[in-house]
Structures are given as structure tokens and as C-alpha cells.
Short mmCIF file of the C-alpha atoms (twelve columns), coordinates in Angstrom:
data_MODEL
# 
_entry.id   MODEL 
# 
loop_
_atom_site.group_PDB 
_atom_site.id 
_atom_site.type_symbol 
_atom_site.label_atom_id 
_atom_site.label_alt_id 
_atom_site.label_comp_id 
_atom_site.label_asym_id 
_atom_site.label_seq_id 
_atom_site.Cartn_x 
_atom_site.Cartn_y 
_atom_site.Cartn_z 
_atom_site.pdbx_PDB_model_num 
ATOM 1   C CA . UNK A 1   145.332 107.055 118.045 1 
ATOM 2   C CA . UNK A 2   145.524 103.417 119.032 1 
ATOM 3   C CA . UNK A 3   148.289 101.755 121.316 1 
ATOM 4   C CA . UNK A 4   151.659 103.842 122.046 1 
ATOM 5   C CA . UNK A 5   155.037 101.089 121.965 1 
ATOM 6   C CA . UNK A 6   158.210 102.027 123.325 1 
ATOM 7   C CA . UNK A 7   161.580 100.015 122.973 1 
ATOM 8   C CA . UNK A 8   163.738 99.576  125.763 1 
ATOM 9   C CA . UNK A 9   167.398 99.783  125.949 1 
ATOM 10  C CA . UNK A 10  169.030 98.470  128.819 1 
ATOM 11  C CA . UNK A 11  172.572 99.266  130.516 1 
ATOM 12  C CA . UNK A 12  174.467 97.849  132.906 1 
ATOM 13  C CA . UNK A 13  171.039 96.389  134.101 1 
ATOM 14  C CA . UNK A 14  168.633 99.758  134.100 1 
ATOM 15  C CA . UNK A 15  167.041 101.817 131.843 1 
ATOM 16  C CA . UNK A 16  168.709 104.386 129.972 1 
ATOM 17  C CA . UNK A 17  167.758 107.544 130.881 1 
ATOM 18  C CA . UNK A 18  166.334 108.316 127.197 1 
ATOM 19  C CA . UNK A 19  163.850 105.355 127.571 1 
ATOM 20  C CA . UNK A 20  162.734 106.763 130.492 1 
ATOM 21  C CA . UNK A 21  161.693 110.019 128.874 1 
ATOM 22  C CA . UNK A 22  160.273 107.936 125.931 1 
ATOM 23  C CA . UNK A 23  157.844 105.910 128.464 1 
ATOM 24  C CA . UNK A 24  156.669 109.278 130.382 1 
ATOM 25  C CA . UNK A 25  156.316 110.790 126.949 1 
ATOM 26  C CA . UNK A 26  153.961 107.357 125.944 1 
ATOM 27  C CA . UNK A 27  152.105 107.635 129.504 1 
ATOM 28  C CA . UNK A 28  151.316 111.355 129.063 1 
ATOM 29  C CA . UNK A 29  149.306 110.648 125.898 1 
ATOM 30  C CA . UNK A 30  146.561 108.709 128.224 1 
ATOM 31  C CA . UNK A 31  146.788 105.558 125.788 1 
ATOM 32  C CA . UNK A 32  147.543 101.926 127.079 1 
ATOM 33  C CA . UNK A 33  151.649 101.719 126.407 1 
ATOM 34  C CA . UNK A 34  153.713 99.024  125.455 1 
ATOM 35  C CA . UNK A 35  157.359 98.179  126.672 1 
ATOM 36  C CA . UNK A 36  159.434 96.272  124.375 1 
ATOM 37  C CA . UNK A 37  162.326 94.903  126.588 1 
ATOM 38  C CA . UNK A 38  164.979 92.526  124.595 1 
ATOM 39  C CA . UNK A 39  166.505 91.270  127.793 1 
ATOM 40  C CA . UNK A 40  166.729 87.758  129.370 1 
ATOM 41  C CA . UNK A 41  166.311 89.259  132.982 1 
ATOM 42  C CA . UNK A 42  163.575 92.295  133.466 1 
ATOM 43  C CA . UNK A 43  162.978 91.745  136.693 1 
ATOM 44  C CA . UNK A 44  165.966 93.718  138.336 1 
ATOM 45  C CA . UNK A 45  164.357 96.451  136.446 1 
ATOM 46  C CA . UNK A 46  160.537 95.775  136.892 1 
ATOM 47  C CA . UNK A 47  159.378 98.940  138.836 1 
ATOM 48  C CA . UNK A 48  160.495 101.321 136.022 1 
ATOM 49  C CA . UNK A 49  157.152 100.059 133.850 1 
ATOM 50  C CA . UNK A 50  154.973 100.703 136.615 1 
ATOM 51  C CA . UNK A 51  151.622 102.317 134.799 1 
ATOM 52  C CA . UNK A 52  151.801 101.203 131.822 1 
ATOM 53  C CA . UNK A 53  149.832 97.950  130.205 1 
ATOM 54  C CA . UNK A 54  152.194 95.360  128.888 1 
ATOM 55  C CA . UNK A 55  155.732 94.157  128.327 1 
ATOM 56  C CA . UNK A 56  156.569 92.178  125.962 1 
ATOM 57  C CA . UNK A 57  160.163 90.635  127.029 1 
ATOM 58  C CA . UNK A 58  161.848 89.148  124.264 1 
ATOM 59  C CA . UNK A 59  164.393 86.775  125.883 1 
ATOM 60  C CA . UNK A 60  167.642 87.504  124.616 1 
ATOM 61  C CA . UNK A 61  170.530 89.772  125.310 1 
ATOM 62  C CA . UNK A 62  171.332 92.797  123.232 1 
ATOM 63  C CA . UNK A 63  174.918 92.149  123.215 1 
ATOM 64  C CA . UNK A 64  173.435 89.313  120.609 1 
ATOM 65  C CA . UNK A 65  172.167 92.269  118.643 1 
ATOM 66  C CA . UNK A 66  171.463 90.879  114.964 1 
ATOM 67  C CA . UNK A 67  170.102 93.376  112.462 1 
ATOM 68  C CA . UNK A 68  168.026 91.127  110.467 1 
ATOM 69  C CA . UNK A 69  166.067 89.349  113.484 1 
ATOM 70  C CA . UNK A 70  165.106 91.958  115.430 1 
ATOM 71  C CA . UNK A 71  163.809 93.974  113.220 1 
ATOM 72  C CA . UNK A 72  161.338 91.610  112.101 1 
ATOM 73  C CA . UNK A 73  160.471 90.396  115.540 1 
ATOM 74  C CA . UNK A 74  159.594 94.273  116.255 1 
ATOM 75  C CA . UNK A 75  157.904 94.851  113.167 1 
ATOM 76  C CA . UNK A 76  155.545 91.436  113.759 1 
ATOM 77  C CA . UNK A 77  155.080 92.725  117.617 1 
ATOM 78  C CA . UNK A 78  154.031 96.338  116.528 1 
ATOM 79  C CA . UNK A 79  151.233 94.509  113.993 1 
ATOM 80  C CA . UNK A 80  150.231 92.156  116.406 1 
ATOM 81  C CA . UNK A 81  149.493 94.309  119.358 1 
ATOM 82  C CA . UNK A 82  148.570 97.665  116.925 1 
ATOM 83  C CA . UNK A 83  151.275 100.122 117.944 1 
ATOM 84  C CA . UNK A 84  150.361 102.640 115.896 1 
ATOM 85  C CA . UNK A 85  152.480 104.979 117.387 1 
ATOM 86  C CA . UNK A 86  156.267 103.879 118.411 1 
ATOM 87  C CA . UNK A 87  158.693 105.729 120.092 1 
ATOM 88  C CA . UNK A 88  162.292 105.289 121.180 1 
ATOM 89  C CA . UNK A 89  165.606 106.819 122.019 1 
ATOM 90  C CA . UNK A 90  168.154 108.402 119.136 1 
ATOM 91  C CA . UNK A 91  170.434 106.193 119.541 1 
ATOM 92  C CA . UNK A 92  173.260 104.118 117.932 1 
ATOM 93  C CA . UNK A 93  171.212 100.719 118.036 1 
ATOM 94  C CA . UNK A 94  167.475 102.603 116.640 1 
ATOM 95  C CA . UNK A 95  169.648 104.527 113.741 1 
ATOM 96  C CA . UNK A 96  170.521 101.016 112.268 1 
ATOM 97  C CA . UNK A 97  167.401 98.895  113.501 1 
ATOM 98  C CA . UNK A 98  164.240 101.305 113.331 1 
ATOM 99  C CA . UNK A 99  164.775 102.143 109.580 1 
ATOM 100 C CA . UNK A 100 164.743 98.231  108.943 1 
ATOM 101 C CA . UNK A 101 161.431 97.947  110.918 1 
ATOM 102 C CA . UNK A 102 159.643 101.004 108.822 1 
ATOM 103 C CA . UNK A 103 160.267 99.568  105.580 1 
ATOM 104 C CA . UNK A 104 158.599 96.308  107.087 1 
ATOM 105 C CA . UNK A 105 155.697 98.306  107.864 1 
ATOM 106 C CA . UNK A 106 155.568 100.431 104.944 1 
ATOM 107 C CA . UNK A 107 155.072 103.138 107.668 1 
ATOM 108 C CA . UNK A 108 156.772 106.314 108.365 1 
ATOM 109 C CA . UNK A 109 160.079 107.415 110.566 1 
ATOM 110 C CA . UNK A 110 160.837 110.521 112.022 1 
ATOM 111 C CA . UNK A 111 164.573 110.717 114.077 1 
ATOM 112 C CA . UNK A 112 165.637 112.774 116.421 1 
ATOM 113 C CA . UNK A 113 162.418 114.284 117.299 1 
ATOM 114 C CA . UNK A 114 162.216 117.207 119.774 1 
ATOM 115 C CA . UNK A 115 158.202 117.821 119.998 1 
ATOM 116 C CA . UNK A 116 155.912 115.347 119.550 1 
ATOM 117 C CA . UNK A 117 151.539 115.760 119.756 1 
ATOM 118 C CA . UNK A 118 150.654 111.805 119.679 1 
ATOM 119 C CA . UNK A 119 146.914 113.375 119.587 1 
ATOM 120 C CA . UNK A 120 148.079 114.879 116.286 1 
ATOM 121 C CA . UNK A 121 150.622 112.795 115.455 1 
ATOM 122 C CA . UNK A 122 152.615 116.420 114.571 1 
ATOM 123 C CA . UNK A 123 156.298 116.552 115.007 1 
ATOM 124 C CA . UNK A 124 159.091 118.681 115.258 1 
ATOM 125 C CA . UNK A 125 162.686 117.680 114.251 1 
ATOM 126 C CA . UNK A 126 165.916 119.765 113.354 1 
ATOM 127 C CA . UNK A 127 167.004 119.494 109.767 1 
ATOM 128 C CA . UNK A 128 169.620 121.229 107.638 1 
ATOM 129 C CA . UNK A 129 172.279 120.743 110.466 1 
ATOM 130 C CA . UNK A 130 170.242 122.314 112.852 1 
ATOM 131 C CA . UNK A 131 169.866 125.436 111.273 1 
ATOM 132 C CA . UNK A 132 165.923 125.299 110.554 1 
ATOM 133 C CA . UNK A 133 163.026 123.180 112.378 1 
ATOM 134 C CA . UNK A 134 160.700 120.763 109.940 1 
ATOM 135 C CA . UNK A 135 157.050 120.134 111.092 1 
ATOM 136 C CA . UNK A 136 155.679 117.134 109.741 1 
ATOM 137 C CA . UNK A 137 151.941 115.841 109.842 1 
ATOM 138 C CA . UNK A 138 151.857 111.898 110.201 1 
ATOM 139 C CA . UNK A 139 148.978 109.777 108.133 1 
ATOM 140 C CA . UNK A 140 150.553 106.373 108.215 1 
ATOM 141 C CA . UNK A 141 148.700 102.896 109.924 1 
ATOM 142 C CA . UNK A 142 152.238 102.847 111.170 1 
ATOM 143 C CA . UNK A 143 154.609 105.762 112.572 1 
ATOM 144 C CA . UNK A 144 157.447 105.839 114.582 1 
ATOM 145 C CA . UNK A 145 159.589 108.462 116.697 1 
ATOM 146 C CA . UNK A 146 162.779 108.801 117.552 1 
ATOM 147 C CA . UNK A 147 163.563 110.986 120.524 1 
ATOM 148 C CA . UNK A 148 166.695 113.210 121.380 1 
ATOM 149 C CA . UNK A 149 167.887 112.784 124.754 1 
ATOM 150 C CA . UNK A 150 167.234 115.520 127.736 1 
ATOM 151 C CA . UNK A 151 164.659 117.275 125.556 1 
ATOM 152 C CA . UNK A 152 161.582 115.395 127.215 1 
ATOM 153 C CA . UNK A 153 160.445 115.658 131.374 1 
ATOM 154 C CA . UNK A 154 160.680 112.270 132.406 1 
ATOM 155 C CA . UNK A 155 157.889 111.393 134.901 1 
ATOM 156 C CA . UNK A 156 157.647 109.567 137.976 1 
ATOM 157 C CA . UNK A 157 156.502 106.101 136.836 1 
ATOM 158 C CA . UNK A 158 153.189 105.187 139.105 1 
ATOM 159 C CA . UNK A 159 150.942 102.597 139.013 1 
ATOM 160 C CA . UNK A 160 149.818 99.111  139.077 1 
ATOM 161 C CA . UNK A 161 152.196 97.228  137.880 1 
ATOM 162 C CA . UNK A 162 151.781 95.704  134.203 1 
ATOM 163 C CA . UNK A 163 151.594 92.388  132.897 1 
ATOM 164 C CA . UNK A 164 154.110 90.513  131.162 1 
ATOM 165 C CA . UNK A 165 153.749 88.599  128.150 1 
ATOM 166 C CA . UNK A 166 156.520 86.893  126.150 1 
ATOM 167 C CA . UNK A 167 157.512 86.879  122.470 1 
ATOM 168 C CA . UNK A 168 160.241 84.412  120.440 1 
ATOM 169 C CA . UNK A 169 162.917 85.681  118.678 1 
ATOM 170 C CA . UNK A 170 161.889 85.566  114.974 1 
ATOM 171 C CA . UNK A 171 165.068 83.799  113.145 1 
ATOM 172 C CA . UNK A 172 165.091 84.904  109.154 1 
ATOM 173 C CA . UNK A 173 167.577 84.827  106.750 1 
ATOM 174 C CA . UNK A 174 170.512 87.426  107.715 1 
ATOM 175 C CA . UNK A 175 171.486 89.799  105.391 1 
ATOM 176 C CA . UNK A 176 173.295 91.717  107.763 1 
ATOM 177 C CA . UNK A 177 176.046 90.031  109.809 1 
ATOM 178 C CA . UNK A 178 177.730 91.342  112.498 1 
ATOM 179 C CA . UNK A 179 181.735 91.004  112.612 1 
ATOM 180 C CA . UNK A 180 182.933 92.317  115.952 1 
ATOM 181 C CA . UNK A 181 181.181 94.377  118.508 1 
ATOM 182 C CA . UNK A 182 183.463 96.943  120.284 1 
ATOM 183 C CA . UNK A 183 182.178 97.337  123.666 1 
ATOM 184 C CA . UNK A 184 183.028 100.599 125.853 1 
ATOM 185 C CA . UNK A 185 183.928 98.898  129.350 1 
ATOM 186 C CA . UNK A 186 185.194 102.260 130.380 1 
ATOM 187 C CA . UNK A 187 181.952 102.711 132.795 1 
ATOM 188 C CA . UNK A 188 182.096 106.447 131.392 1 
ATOM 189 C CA . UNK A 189 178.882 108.358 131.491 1 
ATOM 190 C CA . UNK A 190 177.256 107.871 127.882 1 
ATOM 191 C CA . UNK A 191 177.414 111.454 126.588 1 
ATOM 192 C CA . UNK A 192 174.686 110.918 124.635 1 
ATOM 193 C CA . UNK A 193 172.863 110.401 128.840 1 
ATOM 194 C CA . UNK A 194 174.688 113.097 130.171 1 
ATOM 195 C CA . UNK A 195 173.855 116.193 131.512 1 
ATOM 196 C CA . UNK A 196 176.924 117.683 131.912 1 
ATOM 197 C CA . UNK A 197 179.302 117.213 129.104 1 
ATOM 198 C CA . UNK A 198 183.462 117.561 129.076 1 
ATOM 199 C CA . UNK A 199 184.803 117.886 125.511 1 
ATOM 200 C CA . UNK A 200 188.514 117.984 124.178 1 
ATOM 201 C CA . UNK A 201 189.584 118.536 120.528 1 
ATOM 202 C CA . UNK A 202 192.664 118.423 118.247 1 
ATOM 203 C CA . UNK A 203 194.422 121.020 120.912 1 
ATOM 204 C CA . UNK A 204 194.330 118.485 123.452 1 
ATOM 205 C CA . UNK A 205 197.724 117.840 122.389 1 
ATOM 206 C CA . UNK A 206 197.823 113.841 122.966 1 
ATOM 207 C CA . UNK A 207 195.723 111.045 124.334 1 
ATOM 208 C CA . UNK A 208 198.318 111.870 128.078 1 
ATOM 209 C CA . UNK A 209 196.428 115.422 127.885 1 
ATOM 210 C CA . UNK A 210 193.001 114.475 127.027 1 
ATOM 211 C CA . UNK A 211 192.988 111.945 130.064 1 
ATOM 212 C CA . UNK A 212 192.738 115.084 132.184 1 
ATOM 213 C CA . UNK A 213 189.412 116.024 131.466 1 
ATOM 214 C CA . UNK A 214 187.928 112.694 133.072 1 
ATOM 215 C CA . UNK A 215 189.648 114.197 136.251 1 
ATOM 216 C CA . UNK A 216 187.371 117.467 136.046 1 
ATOM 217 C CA . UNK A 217 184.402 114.851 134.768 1 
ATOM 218 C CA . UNK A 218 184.769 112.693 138.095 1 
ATOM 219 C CA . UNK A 219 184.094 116.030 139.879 1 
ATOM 220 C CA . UNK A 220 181.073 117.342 137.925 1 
ATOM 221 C CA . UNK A 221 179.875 113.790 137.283 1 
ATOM 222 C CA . UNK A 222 179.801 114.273 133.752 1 
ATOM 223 C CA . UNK A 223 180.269 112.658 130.552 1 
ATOM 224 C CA . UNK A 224 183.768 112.996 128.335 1 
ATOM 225 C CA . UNK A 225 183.194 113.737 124.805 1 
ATOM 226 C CA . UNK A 226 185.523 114.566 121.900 1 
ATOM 227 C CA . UNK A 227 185.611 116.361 118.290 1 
ATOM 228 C CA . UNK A 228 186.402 114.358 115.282 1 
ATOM 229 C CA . UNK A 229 189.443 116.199 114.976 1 
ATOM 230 C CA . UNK A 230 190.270 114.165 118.676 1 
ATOM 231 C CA . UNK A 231 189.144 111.050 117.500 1 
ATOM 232 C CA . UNK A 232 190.571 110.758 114.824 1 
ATOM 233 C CA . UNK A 233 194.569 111.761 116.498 1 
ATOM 234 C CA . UNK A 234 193.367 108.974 118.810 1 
ATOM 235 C CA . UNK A 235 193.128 110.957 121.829 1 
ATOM 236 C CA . UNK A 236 189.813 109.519 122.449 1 
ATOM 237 C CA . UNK A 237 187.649 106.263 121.267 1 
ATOM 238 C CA . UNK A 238 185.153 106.667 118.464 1 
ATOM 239 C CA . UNK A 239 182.118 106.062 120.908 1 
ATOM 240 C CA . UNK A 240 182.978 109.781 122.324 1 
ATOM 241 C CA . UNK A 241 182.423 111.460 119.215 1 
ATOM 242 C CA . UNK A 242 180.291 114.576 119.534 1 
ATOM 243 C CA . UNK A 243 178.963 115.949 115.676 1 
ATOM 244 C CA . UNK A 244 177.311 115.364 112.431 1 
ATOM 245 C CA . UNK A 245 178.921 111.978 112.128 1 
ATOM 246 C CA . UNK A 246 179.295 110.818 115.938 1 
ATOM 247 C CA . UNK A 247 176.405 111.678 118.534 1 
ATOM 248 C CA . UNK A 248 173.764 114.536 118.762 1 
ATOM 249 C CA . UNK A 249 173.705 115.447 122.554 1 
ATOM 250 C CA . UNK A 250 172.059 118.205 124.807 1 
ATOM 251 C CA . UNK A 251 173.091 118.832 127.927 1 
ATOM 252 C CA . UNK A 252 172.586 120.840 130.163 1 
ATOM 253 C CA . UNK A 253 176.041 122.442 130.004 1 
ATOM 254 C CA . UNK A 254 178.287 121.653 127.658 1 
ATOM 255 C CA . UNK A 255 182.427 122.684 128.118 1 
ATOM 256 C CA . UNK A 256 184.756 122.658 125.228 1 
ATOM 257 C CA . UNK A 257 188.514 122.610 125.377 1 
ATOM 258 C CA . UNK A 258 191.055 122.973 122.632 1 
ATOM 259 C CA . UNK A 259 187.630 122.637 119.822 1 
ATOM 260 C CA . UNK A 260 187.917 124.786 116.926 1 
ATOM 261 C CA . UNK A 261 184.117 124.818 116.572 1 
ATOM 262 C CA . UNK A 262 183.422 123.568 113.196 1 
ATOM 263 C CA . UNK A 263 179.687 123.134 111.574 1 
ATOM 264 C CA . UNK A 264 180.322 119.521 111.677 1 
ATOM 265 C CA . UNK A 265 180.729 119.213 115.641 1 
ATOM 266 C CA . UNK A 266 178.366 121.948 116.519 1 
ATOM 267 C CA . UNK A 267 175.559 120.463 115.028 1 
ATOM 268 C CA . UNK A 268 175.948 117.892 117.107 1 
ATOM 269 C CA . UNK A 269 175.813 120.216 120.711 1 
ATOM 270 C CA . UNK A 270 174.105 123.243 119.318 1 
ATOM 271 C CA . UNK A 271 171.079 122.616 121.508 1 
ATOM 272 C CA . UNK A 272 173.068 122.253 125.040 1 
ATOM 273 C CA . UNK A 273 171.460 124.469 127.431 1 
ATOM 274 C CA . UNK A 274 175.056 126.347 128.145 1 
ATOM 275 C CA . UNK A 275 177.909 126.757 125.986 1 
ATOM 276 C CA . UNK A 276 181.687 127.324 127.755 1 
ATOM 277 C CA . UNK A 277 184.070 127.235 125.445 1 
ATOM 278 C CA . UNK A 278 187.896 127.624 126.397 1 
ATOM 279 C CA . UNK A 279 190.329 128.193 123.169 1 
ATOM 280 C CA . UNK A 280 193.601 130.099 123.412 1 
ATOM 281 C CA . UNK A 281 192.975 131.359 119.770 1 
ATOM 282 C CA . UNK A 282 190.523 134.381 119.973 1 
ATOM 283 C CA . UNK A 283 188.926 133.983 116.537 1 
ATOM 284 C CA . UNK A 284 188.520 130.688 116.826 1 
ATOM 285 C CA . UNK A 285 184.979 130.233 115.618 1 
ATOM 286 C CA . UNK A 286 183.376 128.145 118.800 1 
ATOM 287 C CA . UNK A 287 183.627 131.775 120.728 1 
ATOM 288 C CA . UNK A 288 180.515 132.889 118.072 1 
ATOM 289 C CA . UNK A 289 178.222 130.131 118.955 1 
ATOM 290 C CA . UNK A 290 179.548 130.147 122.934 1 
ATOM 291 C CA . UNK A 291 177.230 131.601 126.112 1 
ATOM 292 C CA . UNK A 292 180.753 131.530 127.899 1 
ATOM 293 C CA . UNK A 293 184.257 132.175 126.420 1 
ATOM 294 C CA . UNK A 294 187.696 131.661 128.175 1 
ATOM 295 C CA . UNK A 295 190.516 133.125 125.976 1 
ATOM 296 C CA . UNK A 296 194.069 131.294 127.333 1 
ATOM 297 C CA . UNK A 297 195.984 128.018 127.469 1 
ATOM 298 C CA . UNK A 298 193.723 124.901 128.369 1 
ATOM 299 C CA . UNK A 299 196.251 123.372 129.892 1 
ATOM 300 C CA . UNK A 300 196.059 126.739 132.428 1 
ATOM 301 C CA . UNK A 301 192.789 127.344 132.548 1 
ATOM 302 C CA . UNK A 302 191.845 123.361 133.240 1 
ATOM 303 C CA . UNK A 303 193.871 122.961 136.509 1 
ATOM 304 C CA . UNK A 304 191.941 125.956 137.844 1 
ATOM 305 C CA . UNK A 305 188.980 124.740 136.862 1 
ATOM 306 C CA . UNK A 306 189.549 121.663 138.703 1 
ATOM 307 C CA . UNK A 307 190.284 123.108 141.836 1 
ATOM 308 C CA . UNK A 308 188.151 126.073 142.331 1 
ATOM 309 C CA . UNK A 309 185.456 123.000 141.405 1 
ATOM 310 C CA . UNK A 310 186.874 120.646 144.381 1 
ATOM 311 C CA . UNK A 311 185.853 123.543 146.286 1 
ATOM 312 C CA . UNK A 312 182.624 123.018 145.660 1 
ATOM 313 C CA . UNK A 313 180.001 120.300 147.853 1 
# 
């Protein structure tokens, strides 16, 4: 196994909590790491890389994401510094870029990993919605990981601290553009970060309703998500989406009002630590697939919720 790169999301000016458990996961493997920070100010965030060998700081902001470009700056930085082995966080941003920087490598990509041996290069992912775990075996020059967030212990970061070298932009024909960015300015929790999650589907009622359940997420410090069924009534933005076609989260408890429970949002909370679900109809199929189950109105059951919780220091 050679050198061990892992890219670095920032927001609001730290690390996301998933990079974190990417660069303890790099550090454990013994192996010199690599931080690849797009960012034209790392030094608000410099004692986060203590330990590890190098960062690479490519100056430029990722609110100038462009598809194209930064794929094939990381695909030149992983040959030029021999990152054999490349990990990062499952998230919006790696879905679209790190399948751009495999085919530039001619190397393999494995998302939303949940075990990784670096030693062996032998993963573990869900497939088939969940329902069954794939092993693969890894043989490429060139392989990279994608990690699902809250799965890996994250570290404390010690260390000398590592040395900083820095890399251009590479500018190549765009075959992507980017129209319009819609940026969540909500300064929500990112439920995709969170370890306590607050969900509302279709029997929300209206968007009026589904503001409550930031109320009861102020208390528990958690992160509001929502169903497609929610989404799409626009009770709640798309970034919120929890499922097969929004994000794949895993909390450590996870509370569902007013969700039916469908295959299509499950699989994308199935592995959350605790399951509460509260639905007023008692067949509704979330109650199978629940630890917890409240049968009654969620607009009763959430007021009491949110003060027996106040309670609470």
C-alpha cells in the first residue's frame, strides 16, 4: 500500500465531521496521508491535519465548484504524489466529482463504504437497497473510497504539524457547466452530519406544520430531515431529503413523524442506531422496521415531546 489521500470538504470554515472520520480512518492505516483542501484560507482550520504528512491546498473556493476542473486537478495530484488509496466523505459534491476522477485514472470506486482494510484493500458496502452487504477485493494502481457518515471513530488528530505545499487549478475544456447553485443558508445541521435526526413526511400536513419539528431539533440539537413525499408537497427544501434518491444518513437516533415508511426512504436511514417512529395509522409500514413505535396524532404526541424534552439539561 503506498500513500493514503483524503479530500477535504469545508463548511462554514471547518471540517465536516465526515472528513474527519476519513483522516482518522487514513492515520490508522500507519501510511504517510495526504489532505486535499480546495480552499483559499486553511489556516483557520490548520490544527485539524495535525499528524499527517502533507496538504496540498488548492487555492480556490468550493462555492466555484466546476465539474470538469477539479476533477482533473485531483486526478493529476493523486498521480503525482501516488495516492494509491483515496478516501472521502459520501457526499453530494464526491457522487458527481469522484466518478469523473476514476475514469481519469482508469482505477476503481467504491461509494458509500462502511468497512474498509487499507492493508487489504477489502471493502464492505450495502447494495440492493440495503438489503445485502457486497465484499469487494481491490487490485487497481488506483482505488478510491467513499465513506458513509457516523460509521467510522474519528480520532483525536496529534502530531507535528504537516507541511503545506500548493497546487494550480488545472483549467480544461468544460463539458459540464454549472447553471445556478442553490445554497442552504438555513445554518441547519446537515443531516447527512447529524447525529440526531428529526424527520416529517406527507402527514405533516403543510410547510406551517413541518416548521415545528426545528422547534424539537433546537432542543436535541439535531438535524431536520424529510421524506420525498414532504419534499415534494414543499413542506421542506430538496437538500433535506432522506432516501434512495436524497441522502443516506445514520444517526444515532433517528425520529419519524407523519412517514409512511416506504423502501425508498428507508434505505436511506435503515442503518440509524434507533428507530422512533410516530404514525397515527397502526399498519403503517415504518412500525415493522421501528425499535420504537408511537401510535396517535403527531400533532399530539410532538408538543409532548417537546416539553417533557425542555425538561431535560
Amino acid at each position: 500500500m503506498g500513500n493514503i489521500g483524503v479530500l477535504i470538504e469545508i463548511n462554514n470554515g471547518s471540517l465536516k465531521k465526515i472528513n474527519k472520520e476519513a483522516l482518522s480512518l487514513a492515520k490508522s492505516s500507519g501510511n504517510d496521508v495526504y489532505a486535499i483542501v480546495f480552499s483559499n484560507n486553511i489556516d483557520s482550520f490548520s490544527d485539524e491535519f495535525k499528524g499527517i504528512k502533507t496538504i496540498i491546498n488548492i487555492k480556490t473556493d468550493m462555492d466555484d465548484y466546476k465539474p470538469d476542473n477539479y476533477a482533473a486537478t485531483l486526478s493529476e495530484i493523486i498521480k503525482k504524489y501516488s495516492l494509491n488509496d483515496f478516501i472521502a466523505g459520501y457526499t453530494s459534491l464526491t457522487r458527481d466529482m469522484l466518478p469523473r476522477v476514476a475514469a481519469k485514472l482508469n482505477g476503481t470506486l467504491v461509494n458509500d463504504c462502511i468497512e474498509i482494510d487499507l492493508e487489504n484493500r477489502t471493502i464492505v458496502k450495502p447494495i440492493y437497497a440495503g438489503k445485502l452487504l457486497q465484499q469487494y477485493k481491490l487490485k487497481d494502481e488506483y482505488n478510491l473510497y467513499s465513506i458513509r457518515s457516523n460509521v467510522f471513530k474519528i480520532s483525536d488528530l496529534d502530531g507535528n504539524a504537516p507541511n503545506v505545499e500548493e497546487f494550480e487549478l488545472i483549467n480544461v475544456d468544460e463539458l459540464t457547466k454549472i447553471n445556478e447553485v442553490i445554497k442552504d443558508d438555513s445554518g441547519n445541521i446537515d443531516v447527512v452530519d447529524a447525529e440526531i435526526i428529526i424527520s416529517g413526511g406527507r402527514g405533516m400536513g403543510s410547510k406551517e406544520n413541518f416548521e415545528k419539528l426545528f422547534d424539537l431539533a433546537t432542543i436535541l440539537k439535531a438535524g431536520v430531515g424529510a421524506s420525498r413525499a414532504a419534499v415534494d408537497a414543499e413542506y421542506a427544501s430538496a437538500n433535506m431529503q432522506v432516501g434512495q434518491t436524497g441522502k443516506v444518513v445514520n444517526p444515532k437516533l433517528y425520529l419519524a413523524f407523519g412517514i409512511s415508511g416506504a423502501i425508498q426512504h428507508f434505505v436511506g436511514m435503515k442503518t440509524s442506531k434507533v428507530i422512533v417512529a410516530i404514525n397515527k395509522d397502526a399498519d403503517a409500514p415504518i412500525f415493522k422496521k421501528a425499535d420504537y413505535g408511537i401510535i396517535g396524532d403527531l400533532f399530539t404526541v410532538l408538543p409532548l415531546l417537546k416539553e417533557e424534552l425542555s425538561k431535560i439539561d
